[in-house]
VEXDREN-2710 file (C-alpha; in Angstrom, 1 decimal):
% VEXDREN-2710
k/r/px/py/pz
1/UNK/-21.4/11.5/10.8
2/UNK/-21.2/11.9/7.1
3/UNK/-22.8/9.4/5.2
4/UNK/-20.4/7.9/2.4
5/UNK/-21.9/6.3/-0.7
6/UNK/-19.5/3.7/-2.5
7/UNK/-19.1/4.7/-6.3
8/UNK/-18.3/2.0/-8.8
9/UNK/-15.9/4.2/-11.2
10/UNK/-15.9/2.1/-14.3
11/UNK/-19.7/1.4/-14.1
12/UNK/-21.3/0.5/-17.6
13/UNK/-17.5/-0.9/-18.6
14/UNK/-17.5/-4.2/-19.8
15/UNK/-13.7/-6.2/-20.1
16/UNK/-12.7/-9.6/-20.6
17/UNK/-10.5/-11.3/-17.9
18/UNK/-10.0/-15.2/-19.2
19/UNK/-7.9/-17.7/-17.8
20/UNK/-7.4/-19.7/-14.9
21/UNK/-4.7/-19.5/-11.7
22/UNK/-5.5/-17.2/-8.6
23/UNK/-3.7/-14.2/-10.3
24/UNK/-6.6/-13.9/-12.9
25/UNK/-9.4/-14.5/-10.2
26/UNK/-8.2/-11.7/-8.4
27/UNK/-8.0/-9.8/-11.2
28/UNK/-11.3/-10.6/-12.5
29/UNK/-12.6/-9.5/-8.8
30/UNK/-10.5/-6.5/-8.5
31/UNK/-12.4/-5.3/-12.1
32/UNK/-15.9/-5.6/-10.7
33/UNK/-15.1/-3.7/-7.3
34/UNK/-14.2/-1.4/-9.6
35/UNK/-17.9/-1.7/-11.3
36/UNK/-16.8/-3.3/-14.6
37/UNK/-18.9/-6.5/-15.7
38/UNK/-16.6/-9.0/-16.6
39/UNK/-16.9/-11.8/-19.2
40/UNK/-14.6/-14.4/-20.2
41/UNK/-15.0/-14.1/-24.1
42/UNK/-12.6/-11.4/-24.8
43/UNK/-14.7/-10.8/-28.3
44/UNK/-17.9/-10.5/-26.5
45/UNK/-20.0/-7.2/-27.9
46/UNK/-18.7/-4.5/-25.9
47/UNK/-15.7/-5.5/-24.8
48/UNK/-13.6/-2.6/-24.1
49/UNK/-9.9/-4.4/-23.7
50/UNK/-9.0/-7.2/-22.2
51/UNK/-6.6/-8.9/-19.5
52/UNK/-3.1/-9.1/-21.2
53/UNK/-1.8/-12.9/-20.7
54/UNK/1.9/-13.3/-19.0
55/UNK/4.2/-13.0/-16.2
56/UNK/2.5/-9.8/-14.8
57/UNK/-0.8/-11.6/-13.8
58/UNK/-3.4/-11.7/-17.1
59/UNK/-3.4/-15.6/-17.1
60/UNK/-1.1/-16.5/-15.1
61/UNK/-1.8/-19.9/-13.9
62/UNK/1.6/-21.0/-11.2
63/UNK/1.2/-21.7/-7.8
64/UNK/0.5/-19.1/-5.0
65/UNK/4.0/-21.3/-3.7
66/UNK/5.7/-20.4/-6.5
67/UNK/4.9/-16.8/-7.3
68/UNK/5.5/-16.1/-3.6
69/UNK/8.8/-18.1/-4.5
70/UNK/9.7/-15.8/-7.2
71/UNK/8.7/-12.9/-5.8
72/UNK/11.6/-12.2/-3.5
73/UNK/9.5/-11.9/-0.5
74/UNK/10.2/-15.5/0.7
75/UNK/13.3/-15.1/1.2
76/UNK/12.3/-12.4/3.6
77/UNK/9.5/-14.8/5.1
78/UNK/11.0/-17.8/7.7
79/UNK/14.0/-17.6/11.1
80/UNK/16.8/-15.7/10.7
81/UNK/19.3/-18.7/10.8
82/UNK/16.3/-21.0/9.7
83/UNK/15.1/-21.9/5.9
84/UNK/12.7/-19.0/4.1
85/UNK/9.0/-20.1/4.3
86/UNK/5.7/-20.2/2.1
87/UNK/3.0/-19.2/4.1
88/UNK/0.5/-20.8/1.5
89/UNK/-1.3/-16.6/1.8
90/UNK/-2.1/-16.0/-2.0
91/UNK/-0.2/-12.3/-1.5
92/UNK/2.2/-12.5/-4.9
93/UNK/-0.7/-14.0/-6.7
94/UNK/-2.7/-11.2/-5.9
95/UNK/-0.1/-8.6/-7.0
96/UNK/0.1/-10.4/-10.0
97/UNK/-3.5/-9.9/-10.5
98/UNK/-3.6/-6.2/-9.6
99/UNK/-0.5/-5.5/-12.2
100/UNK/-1.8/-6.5/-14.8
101/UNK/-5.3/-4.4/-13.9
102/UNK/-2.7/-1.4/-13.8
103/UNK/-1.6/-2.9/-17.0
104/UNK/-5.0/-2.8/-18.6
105/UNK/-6.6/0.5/-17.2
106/UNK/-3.4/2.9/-18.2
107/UNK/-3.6/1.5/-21.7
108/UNK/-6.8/3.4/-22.2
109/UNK/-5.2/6.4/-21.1
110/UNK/-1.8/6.2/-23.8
111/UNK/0.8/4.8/-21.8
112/UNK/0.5/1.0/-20.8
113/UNK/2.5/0.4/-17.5
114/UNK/4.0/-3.1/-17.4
115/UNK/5.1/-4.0/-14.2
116/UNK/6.2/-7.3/-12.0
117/UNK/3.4/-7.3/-9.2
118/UNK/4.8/-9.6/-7.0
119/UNK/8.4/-8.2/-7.3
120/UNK/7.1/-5.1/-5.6
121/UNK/7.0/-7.0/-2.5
122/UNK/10.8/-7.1/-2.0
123/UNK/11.8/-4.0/-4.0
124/UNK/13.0/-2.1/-0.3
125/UNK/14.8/-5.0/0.9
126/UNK/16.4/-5.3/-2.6
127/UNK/17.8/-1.5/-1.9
128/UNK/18.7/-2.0/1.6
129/UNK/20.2/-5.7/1.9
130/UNK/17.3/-6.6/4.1
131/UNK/16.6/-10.3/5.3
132/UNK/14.4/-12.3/7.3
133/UNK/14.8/-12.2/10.5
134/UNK/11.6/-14.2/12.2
135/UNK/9.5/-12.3/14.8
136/UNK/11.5/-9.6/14.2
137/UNK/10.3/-7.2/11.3
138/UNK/13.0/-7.6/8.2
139/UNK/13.6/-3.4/8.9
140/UNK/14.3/-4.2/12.5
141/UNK/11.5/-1.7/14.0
142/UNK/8.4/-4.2/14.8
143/UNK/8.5/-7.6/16.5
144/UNK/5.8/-9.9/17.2
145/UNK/5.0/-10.7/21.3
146/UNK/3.2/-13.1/22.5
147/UNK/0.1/-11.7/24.8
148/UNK/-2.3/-13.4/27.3
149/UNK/-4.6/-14.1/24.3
150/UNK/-2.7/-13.8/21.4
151/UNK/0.5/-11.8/19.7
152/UNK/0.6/-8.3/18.7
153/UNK/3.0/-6.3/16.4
154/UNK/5.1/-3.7/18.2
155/UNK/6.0/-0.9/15.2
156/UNK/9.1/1.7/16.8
157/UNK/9.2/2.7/13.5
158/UNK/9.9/6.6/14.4
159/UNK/12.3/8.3/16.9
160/UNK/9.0/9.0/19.3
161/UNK/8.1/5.4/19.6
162/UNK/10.3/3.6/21.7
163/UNK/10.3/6.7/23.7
164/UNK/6.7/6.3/24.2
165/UNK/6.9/2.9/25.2
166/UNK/7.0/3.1/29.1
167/UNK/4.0/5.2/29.1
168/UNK/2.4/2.7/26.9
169/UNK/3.0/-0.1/29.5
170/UNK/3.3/1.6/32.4
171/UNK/6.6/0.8/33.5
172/UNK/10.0/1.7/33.0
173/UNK/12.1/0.0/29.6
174/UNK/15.5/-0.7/30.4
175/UNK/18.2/-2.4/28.6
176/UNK/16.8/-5.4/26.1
177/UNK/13.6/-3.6/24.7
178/UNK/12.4/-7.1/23.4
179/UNK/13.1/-8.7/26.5
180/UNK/11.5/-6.3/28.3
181/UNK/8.4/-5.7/26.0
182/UNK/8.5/-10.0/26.5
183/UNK/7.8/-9.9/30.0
184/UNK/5.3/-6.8/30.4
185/UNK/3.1/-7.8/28.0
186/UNK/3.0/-11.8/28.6
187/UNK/0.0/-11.2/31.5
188/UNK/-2.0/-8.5/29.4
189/UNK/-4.8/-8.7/26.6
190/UNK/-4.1/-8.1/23.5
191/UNK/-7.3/-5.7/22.6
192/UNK/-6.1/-3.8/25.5
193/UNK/-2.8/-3.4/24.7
194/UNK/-3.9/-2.2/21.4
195/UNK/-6.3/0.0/22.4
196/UNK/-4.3/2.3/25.1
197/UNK/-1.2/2.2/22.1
198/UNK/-4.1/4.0/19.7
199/UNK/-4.8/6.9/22.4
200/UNK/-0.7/7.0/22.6
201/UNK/-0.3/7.4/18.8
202/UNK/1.7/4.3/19.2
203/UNK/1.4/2.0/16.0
204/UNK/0.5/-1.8/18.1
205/UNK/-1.7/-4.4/16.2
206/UNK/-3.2/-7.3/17.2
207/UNK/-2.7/-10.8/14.9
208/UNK/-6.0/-10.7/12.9
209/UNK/-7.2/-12.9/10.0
210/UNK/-8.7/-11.5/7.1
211/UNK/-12.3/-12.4/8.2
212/UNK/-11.7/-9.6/11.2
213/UNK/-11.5/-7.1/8.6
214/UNK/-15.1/-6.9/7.5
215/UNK/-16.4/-8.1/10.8
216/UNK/-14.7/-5.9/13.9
217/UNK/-15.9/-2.4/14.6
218/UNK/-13.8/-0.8/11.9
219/UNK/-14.9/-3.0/9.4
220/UNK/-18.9/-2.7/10.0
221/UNK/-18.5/1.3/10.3
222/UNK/-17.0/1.0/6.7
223/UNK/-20.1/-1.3/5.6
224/UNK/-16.7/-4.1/4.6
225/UNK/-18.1/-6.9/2.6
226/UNK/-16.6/-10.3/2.5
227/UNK/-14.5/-10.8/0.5
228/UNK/-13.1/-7.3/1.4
229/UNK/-12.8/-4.8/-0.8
230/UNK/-9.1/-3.6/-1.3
231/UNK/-10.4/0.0/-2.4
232/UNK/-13.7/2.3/-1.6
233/UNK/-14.5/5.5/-3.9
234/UNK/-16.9/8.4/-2.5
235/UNK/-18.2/10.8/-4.8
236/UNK/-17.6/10.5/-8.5
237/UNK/-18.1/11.9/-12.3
238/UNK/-20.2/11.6/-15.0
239/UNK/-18.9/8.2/-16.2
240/UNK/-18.0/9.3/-19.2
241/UNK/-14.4/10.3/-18.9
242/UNK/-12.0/13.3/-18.1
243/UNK/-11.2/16.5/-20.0
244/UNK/-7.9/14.6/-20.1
245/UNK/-5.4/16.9/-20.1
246/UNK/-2.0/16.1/-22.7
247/UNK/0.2/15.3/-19.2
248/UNK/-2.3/15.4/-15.6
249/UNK/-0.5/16.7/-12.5
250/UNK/-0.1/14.4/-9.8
251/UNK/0.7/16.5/-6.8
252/UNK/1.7/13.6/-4.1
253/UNK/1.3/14.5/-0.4
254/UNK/2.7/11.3/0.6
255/UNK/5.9/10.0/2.7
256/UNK/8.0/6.2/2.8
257/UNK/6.7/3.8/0.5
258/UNK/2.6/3.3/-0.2
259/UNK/1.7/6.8/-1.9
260/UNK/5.5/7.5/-3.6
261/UNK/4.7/3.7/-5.4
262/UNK/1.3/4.7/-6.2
263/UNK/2.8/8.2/-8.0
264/UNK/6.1/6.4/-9.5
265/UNK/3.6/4.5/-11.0
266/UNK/1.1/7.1/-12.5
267/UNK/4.3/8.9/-13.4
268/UNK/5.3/5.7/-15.7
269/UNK/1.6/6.2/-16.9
270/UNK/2.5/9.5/-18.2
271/UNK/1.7/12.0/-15.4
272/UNK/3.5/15.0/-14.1
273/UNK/4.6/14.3/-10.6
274/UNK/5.2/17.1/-7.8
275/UNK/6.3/16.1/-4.5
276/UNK/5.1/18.4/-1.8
277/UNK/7.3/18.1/1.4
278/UNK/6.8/20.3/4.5
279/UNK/9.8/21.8/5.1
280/UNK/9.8/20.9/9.2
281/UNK/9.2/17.0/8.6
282/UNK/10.3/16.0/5.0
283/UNK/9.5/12.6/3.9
284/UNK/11.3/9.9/6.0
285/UNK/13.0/7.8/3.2
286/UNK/15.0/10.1/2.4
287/UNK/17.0/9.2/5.4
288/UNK/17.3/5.6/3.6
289/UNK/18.9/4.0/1.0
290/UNK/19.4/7.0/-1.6
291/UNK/19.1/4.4/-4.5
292/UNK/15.0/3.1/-3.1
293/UNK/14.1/7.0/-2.6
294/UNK/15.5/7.0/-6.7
295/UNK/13.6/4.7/-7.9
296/UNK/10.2/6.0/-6.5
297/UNK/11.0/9.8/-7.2
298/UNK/13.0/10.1/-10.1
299/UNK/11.8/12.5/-12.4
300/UNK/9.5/13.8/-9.9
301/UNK/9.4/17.8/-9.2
302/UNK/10.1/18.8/-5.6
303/UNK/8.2/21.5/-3.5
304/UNK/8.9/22.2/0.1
305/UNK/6.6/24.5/1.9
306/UNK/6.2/25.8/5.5
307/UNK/2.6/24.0/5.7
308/UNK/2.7/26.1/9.6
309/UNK/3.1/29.5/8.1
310/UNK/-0.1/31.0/6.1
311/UNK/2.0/31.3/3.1
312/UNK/2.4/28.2/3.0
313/UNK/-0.9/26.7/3.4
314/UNK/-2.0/29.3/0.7
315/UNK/0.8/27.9/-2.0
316/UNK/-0.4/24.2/-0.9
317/UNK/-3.6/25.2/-1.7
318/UNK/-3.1/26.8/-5.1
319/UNK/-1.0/23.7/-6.4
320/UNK/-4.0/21.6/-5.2
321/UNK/-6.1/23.7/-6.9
322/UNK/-4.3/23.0/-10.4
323/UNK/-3.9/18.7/-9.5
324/UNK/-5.9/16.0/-11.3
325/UNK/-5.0/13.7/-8.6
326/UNK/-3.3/14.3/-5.3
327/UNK/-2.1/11.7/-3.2
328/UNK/-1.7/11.7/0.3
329/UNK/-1.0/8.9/3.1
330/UNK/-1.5/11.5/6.4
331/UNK/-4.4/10.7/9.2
332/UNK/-7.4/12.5/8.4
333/UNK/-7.0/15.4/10.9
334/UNK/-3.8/16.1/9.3
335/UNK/-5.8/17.5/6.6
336/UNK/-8.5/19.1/9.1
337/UNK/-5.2/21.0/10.4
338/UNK/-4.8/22.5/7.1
339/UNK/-8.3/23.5/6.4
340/UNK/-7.9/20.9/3.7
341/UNK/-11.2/19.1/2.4
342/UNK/-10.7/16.3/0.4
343/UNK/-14.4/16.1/-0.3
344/UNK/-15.1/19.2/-1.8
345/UNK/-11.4/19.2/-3.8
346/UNK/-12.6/16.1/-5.1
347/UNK/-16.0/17.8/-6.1
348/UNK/-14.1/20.3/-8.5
349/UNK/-13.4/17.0/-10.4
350/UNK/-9.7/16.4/-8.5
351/UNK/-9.3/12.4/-7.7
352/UNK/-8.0/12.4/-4.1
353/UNK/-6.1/9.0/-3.4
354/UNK/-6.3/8.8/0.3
355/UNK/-3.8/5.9/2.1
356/UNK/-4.4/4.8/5.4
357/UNK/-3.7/2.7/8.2
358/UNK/-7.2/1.4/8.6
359/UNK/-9.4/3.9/6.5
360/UNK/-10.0/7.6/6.2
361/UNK/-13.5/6.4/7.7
362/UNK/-14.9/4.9/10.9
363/UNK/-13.6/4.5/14.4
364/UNK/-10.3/4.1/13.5
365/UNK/-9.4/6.3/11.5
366/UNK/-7.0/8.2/13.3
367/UNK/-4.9/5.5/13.9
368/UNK/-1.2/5.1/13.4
369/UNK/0.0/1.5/11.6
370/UNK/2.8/1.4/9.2
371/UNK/3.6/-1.6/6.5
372/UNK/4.4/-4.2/8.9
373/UNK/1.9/-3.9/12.0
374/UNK/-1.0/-3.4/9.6
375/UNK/0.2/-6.6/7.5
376/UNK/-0.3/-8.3/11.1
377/UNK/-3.4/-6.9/11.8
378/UNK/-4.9/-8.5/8.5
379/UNK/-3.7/-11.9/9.2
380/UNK/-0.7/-11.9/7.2
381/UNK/2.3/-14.0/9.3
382/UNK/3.9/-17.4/8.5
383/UNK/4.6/-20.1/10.4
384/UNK/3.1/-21.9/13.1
385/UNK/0.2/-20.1/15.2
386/UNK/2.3/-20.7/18.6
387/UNK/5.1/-18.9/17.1
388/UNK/4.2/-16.6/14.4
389/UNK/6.9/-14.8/11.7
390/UNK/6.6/-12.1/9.7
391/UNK/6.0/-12.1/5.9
392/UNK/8.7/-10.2/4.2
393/UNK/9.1/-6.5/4.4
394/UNK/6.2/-3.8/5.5
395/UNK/4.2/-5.5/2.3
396/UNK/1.3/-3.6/3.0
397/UNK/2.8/-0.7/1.9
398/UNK/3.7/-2.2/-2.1
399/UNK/0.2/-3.8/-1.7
400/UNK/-1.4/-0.7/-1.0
401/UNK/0.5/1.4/-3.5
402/UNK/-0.3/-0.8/-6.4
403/UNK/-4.0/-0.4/-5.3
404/UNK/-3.7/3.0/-5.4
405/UNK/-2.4/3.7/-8.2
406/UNK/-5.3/1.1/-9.9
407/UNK/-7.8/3.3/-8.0
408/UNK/-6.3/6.6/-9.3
409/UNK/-6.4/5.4/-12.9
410/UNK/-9.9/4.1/-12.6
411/UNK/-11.1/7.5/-11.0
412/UNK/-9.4/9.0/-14.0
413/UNK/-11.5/6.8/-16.5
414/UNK/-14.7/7.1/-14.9
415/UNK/-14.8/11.1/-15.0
416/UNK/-12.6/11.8/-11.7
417/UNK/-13.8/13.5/-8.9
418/UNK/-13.8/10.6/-6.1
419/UNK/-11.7/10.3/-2.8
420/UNK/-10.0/6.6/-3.5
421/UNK/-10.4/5.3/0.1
422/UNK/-7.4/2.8/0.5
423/UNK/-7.2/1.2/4.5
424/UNK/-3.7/-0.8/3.8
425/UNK/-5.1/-3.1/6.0
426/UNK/-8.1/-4.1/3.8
427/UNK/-6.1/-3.9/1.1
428/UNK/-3.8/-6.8/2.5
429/UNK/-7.4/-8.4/3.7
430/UNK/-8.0/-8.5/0.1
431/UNK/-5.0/-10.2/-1.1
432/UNK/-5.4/-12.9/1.5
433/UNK/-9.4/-13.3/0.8
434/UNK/-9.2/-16.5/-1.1
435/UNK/-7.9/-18.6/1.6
436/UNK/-4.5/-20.1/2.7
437/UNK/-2.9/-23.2/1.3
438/UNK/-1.0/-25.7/3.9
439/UNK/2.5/-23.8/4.4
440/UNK/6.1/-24.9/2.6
441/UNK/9.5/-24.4/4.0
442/UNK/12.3/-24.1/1.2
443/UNK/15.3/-26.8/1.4
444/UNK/18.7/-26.3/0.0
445/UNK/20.5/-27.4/-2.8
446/UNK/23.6/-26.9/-4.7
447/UNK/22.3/-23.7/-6.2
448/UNK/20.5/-22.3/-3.2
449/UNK/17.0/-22.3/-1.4
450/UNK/14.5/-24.4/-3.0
451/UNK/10.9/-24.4/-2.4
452/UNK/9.4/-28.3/-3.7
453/UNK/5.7/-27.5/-5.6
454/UNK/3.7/-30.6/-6.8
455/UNK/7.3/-32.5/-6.8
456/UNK/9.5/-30.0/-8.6
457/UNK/12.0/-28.0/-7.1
458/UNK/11.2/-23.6/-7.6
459/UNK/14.1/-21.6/-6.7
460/UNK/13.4/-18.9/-4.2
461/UNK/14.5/-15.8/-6.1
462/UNK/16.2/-12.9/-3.9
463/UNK/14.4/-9.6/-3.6
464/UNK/15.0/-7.7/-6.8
465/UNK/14.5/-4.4/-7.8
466/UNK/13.6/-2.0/-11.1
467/UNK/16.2/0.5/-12.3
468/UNK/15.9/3.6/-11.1
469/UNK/15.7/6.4/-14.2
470/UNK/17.6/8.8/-12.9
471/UNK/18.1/10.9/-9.3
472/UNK/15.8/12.1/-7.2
473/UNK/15.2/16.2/-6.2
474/UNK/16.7/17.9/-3.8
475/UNK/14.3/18.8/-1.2
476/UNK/12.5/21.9/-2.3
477/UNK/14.5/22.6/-5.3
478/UNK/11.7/23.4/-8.0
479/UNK/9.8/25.7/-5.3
480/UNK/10.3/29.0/-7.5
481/UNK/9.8/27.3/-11.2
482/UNK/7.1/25.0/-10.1
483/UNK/4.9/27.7/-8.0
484/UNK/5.4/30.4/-10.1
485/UNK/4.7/28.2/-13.3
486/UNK/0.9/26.0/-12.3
487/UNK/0.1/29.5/-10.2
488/UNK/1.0/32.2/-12.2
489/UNK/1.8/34.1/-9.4
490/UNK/4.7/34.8/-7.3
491/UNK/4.7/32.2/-4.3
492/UNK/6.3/34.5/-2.0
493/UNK/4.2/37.7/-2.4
END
C-alpha cells in the first residue's frame, strides 16, 4: 500500500483571520489545515494578508439560522407541501468561511475571486426550478428508506441504476420503485445494504454523523482527525512558489457539478480552462439545464477525445503534460485504465485536484456516491431522526468544489506539485464539525417564508444564481486549435 504523507501547502505562511461568528472560525481552521499560522492582529510581523470582512465570510458574525436562511438552500430543506426547515448544521456558515479563504489566497496570485459561499448551495436548483421535496432528493434520483437499524440514501442518479436495483435486493422491482424499495429493505441492515450496493457500483449510503467520518474504516485508513479535515495534499514543492506562468492551464477532467465549480472558479482567478470530454460518455450536465452547464463552462475551451483509442490516450496525455493543474472527479481506476498516474504527474510540479466520493485513498475508494448520498453519509439531513429530509440539493458537490478550488490555489502558492485529496464526504464532515444547533422551521407571512432568529423574523431567500458570462462549447469544438496549439504537433498524426 503506498504510504501517503499529508503536506501542509502554505507552511511558514502566517495570515490574520479576526472576528467572531462561525464563518470566521471556519475560516480561521480551514487556513491552518492548509499549514498557515494564524493570528488575530492582522498587523502582526509577518502577516502576509488578511481575512477580508463582509457578506462572503471574513467577519461575518449572523446566525448559522440565518445564513442557511439566505442561502437559498432552505427553501430546498423541509416536506414538499410542508414549511422549509433549519437544520441548525453550520453548512452556509462554513461556505461563508471557505469563500472568503478563496477570496484571500487568489489575491496573491492577481485576480481576487469574490464569491457568495453559501449561495453556491442552491445555484442548480436556481437553474432548474428545483424544490424541496422531503425524503425525496430535490433532483428526484435519491430518497431516504428507513432500514432495520437506520435509513439509507438510494442515489438512481444514472440510466444503469435503477436497472441494477433488483440485483441489488434480490428481487424483482415492479411498479412504485419507492414503494417497493419501502418494503424490501424495511427487514434488512443498513451496513449490509450498503455494502453489497458498493460491489454493484450502486451509489447507497447509510445516515452517518460527522463523528463516523474520522472514526469508520474509511476514515482510520486515511489517518481522519477530528475535527475532519475537508482536504488532504500528498507530495508537494519547495514552499516557495511557482514559476507562475502569465495565464496557468487548467485542463479539467471532471463531469456534473464538484470539479466544473472548482475550474469556473480558478477560471475567474485568471486561469485558462480546457475541458477534456471522452467522446463515448461526455459530461452528464450537459443533458441539463443549458443555462447551469453556462455558467460553470463559459469561456472554457472544449476537447473531446476517444480516451479508448491509443490516439487518444496519447493527446490526453500530451495536454496533461502542458497543465498546471488538472482536475478530475473519476474513481481512481479510471485513471489506472488510462495508464494515468497522478502521483508522478504531480511530481513534474502539476497540482492534481482529485474529487471523490469518499477519497482517492483507503478501502473505499472505489466507490460510487454522488452530491446527495454522500451529504447523507456525513450526517447532513433535517428534521426529526424518525423521519429524516434531505438538505437542499446534492450540496456536497458546491461544498466540495469550493474546497477544491481553495486546495488548487493553495497548491499553487506553496510551489505546486501535490495531488489535493478531496472525499466530498469529509468535505461535508467538515462543514458540519462544529456541532448542530436545535432545528427551526420557517412560518409564513405576508411576504413569504420566514425563519424567527433570537425574535426577528429572516426571510428565507429562494435559490439564486450568478450570471453566466457567456455560452458554453460545443462538445469537442477546439480539438484542432487547442491540440495543435499546447502540443505543437498535429493531434491526428
Amino acid at each position: 500500500m503506498h504510504a501517503v504523507t499529508v503536506a501542509r501547502p502554505l507552511a511558514g505562511w502566517t495570515l490574520s483571520a479576526a472576528g467572531d461568528g462561525t464563518a470566521q472560525a471556519y475560516a480561521a481552521r480551514l487556513l491552518e489545515e492548509l499549514g498557515a499560522r494564524v493570528v488575530t492582529d492582522r498587523d502582526a510581523p509577518d502577516v502576509r494578508g488578511a481575512l477580508a470582512p463582509g457578506e462572503r465570510g471574513g467577519a461575518q458574525t449572523a446566525s448559522d439560522h440565518e445564513m442557511w436562511a439566505a442561502s437559498g438552500a432552505m427553501a430546498l430543506t423541509g416536506e414538499e407541501d410542508g414549511a422549509p426547515r433549519s437544520p441548525g448544521w453550520p453548512v452556509a456558515s462554513a461556505m461563508a468561511g471557505a469563500a472568503s479563504v478563496l477570496e484571500l489566497l487568489t489575491g496573491f496570485l492577481g485576480e481576487c475571486v469574490r464569491v457568495d459561499g453559501p449561495a453556491l448551495l442552491g445555484e442548480r436548483a436556481a437553474h432548474s426550478g428545483l424544490g424541496r421535496r422531503g425524503a425525496v432528493s430535490p433532483g428526484g434520483s435519491c430518497r431516504l428508506v428507513r432500514c432495520s437499524d437506520g435509513w439509507v440514501a438510494v442515489n438512481m442518479a444514472r440510466p444503469d441504476d435503477e436497472a441494477m436495483v433488483p440485483a441489488w435486493l434480490g428481487c424483482p422491482v415492479e411498479g412504485d420503485t419507492g414503494a417497493v424499495l419501502a418494503r424490501a429493505v424495511a427487514g434488512r441492515e443498513a451496513h449490509a445494504l450498503e455494502e453489497r450496493a458498493a460491489m454493484l457500483g450502486l451509489p447507497v449510503a447509510r445516515l452517518g454523523s460527522p463523528e463516523d467520518v474520522a472514526r469508520d474504516d474509511q476514515g482510520r485508513a486515511r489517518g481522519q482527525p477530528w475535527p475532519v479535515a475537508p482536504l488532504r495534499f500528498e507530495g508537494g514543492g519547495t514552499g516557495g512558489g511557482p514559476a507562475r506562468p502569465a495565464r496557468p492551464l487548467v485542463v479539467d477532467l471532471s463531469s456534473l457539478w464538484a470539479g466544473p465549480l472548482c475550474a469556473n472558479l480558478l477560471g475567474a482567478a485568471g486561469a485558462r480552462v480546457v475541458k477534456v470530454e471522452s467522446t463515448d460518455r461526455p459530461d452528464g450536465a450537459r443533458r441539463g439545464p443549458p443555462s447551469f452547464f453556462d455558467l460553470l463552462h463559459a469561456g472554457h475551451d472544449s476537447v473531446a477525445l476517444p480516451f479508448d483509442t491509443d490516439d487518444g490516450r496519447r493527446v490526453l496525455r500530451a495536454l496533461l503534460g502542458r497543465a498546471d493543474v488538472v482536475i478530475e472527479s473519476s474513481r481512481p481506476r479510471a485513471m489506472e485504465q488510462l495508464g494515468i498516474d497522478p502521483r508522478e504527474l504531480a511530481a513534474t510540479g502539476v497540482t492534481w485536484v482529485s474529487i471523490t466520493a469518499f477519497g482517492r485513498t483507503g478501502p473505499w475508494s472505489n466507490r460510487v456516491g454522488f452530491g446527495d448520498d454522500v451529504a447523507v453519509a456525513a450526517g447532513l439531513v433535517a428534521g426529526p431522526a424518525d423521519a429524516p429530509l434531505f438538505c437542499g440539493d446534492a450540496v456536497a458537490d458546491p461544498i466540495a468544489g469550493l474546497h477544491a478550488a481553495v486546495g488548487a490555489v493553495a497548491s499553487r502558492l506553496g510551489g505546486g506539485g501535490h495531488v489535493v485529496d478531496v472525499s466530498m464526504r469529509e468535505a461535508v464532515a467538515s462543514a458540519l464539525a462544529p456541532g448542530r444547533s436545535p432545528e427551526l422551521v420557517a412560518r409564513r407571512d405576508r411576504e413569504g417564508w420566514v425563519l424567527d432568529v433570537a425574535g426577528r423574523p429572516v426571510p428565507v431567500a429562494p435559490p439564486r444564481s450568478r450570471p453566466a458570462s457567456g455560452r458554453a462549447r460545443p462538445l469537442g469544438s477546439d480539438n484542432d486549435r487547442v491540440v495543435r496549439e499546447l502540443t505543437g504537433t498535429d493531434p491526428w498524426r
